[in-house]
C-alpha positions in Angstrom: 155.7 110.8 -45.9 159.2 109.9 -45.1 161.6 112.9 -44.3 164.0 113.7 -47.9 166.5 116.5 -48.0 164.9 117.8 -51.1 161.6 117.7 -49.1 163.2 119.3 -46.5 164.7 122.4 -48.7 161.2 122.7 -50.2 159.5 122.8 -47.1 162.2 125.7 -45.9 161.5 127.5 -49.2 157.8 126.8 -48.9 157.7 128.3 -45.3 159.8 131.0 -46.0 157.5 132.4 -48.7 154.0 131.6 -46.9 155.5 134.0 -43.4 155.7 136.5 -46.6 152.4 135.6 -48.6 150.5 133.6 -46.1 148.4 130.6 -46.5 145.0 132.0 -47.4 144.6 131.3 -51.2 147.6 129.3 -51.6 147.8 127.4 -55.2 150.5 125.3 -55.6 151.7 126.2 -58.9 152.7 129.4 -58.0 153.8 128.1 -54.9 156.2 125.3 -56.7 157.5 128.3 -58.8 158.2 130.8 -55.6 160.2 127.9 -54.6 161.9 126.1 -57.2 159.9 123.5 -57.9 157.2 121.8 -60.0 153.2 121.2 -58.5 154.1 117.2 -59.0 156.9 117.3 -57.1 155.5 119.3 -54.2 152.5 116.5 -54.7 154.7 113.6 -54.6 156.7 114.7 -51.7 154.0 116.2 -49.4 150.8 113.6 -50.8 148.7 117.0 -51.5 147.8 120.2 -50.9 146.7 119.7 -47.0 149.5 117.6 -46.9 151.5 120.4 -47.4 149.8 122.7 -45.4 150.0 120.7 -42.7 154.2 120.1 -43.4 153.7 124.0 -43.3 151.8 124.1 -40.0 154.1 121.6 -38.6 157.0 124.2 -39.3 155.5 127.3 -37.8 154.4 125.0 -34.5 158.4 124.0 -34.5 159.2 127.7 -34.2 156.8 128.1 -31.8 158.2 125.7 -29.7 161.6 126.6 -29.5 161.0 129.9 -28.3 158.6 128.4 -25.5 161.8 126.2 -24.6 164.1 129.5 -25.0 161.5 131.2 -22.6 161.2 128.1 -20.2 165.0 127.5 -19.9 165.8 131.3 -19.2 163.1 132.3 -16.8 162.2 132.2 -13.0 158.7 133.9 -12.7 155.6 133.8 -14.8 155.8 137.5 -14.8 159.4 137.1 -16.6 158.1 134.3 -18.8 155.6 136.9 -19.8 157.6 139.3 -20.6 160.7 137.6 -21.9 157.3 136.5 -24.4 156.0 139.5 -25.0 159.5 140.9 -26.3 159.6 137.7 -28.6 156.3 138.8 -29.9 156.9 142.5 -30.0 160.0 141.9 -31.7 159.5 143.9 -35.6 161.1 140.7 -37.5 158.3 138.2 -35.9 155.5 140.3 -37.5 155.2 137.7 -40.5 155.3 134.4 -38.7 153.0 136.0 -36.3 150.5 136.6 -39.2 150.9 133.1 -40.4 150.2 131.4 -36.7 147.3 134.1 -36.3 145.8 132.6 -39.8 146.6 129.2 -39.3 144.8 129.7 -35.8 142.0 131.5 -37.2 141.1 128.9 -40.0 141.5 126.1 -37.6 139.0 127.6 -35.7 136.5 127.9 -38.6 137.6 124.7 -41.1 138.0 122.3 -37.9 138.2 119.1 -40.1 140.7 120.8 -42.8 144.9 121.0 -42.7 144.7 123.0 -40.0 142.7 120.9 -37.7 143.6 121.3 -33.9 146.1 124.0 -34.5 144.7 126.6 -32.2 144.0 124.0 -30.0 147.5 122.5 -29.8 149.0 126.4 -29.8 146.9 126.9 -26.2 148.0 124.0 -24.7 152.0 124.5 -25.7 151.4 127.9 -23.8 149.8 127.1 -21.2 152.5 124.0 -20.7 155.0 125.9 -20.6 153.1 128.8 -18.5 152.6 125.9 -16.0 156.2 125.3 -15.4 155.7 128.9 -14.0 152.7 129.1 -11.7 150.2 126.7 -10.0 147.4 128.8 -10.9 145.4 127.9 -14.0 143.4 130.8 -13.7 147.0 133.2 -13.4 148.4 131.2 -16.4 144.7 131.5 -19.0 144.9 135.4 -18.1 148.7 136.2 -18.9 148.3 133.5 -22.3 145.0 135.6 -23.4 146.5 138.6 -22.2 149.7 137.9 -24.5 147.5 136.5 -27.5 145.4 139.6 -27.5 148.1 142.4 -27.3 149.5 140.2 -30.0 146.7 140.6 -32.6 146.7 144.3 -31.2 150.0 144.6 -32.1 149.6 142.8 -35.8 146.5 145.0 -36.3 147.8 148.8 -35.2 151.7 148.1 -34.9 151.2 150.6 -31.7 154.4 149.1 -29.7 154.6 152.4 -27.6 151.1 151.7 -26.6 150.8 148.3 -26.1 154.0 147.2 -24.2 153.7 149.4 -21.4 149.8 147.5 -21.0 151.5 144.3 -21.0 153.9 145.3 -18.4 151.1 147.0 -16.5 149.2 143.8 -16.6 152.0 141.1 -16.1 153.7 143.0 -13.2 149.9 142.5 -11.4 149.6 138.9 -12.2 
């Protein structure tokens, strides 16, 4: 659907209030209320529910990207890549859109054919793109992107900073 600047202000609004909410269980009327809308509109301007999702997914990836363009613009090693990353991720006001790419990962995962269809797959190849740009090693580059995803559910699941940074050091400093 062609770009509008009232689609565009919805899907701002709409993505501000799934990092809060998240996507599991969404209904649009509530949603359409959170943001200042009507279901019909969000309908029209998004062609449906996954439509919106996907608008929604698209979003998230777009933040996703810019901090792996931040990252490959400002670092020389993979071992500062990894830990100019790991800040990113650390980082206390990331917590939510981290939940919301975790989900979005994790139903892509089990509803392969739904809105969220190649998202964890397109999320592992950004990475490892721009972890490439770093090393020549595949194998160096698939450990520091699982060691990175994993600290980061870690860190979603216990919030233990003080515990888990100085692992990610440990580990990137070997790599």
């Amino acid at each position: 659907m062609a770009e509008s600047a009232r689609r565009a202000e919805l899907l701002e609004r709409a993505y501000r209030h799934t990092r809060e909410h998240g996507l599991v269980g969404m209904s649009l009327r509530p949603l359409a209320q959170a943001v200042g809308s009507s279901p019909r509109v969000l309908l029209y301007l998004f062609g449906s529910k996954d439509g919106l999702v996907r608008a929604l997914l698209e979003r998230a990836r777009a933040d996703e990207l810019a901090l792996l363009q931040a990252v490959r613009r400002d670092q020389g090693t993979l071992a500062e890549a990894a830990l100019a990353l790991w800040r990113w991720l650390a980082a206390p006001e990331h917590g939510r859109l981290l939940a919301l790419w975790t989900e979005a990962y994790a139903r892509s995962l089990v509803e392969p054919d739904g809105p969220w269809a190649g998202f964890a797959a397109d999320t592992v190849e950004d990475w490892l793109g721009l972890l490439a740009g770093f090393a020549g090693d595949p194998v160096e580059r698939t450990l520091v992107l699982a060691a990175l995803r994993g600290a980061m559910l870690d860190l979603l699941a216990t919030g233990d900073r003080a515990r888990i940074t100085p692992a990610v050091e440990r580990l990137v400093v070997r790599s």
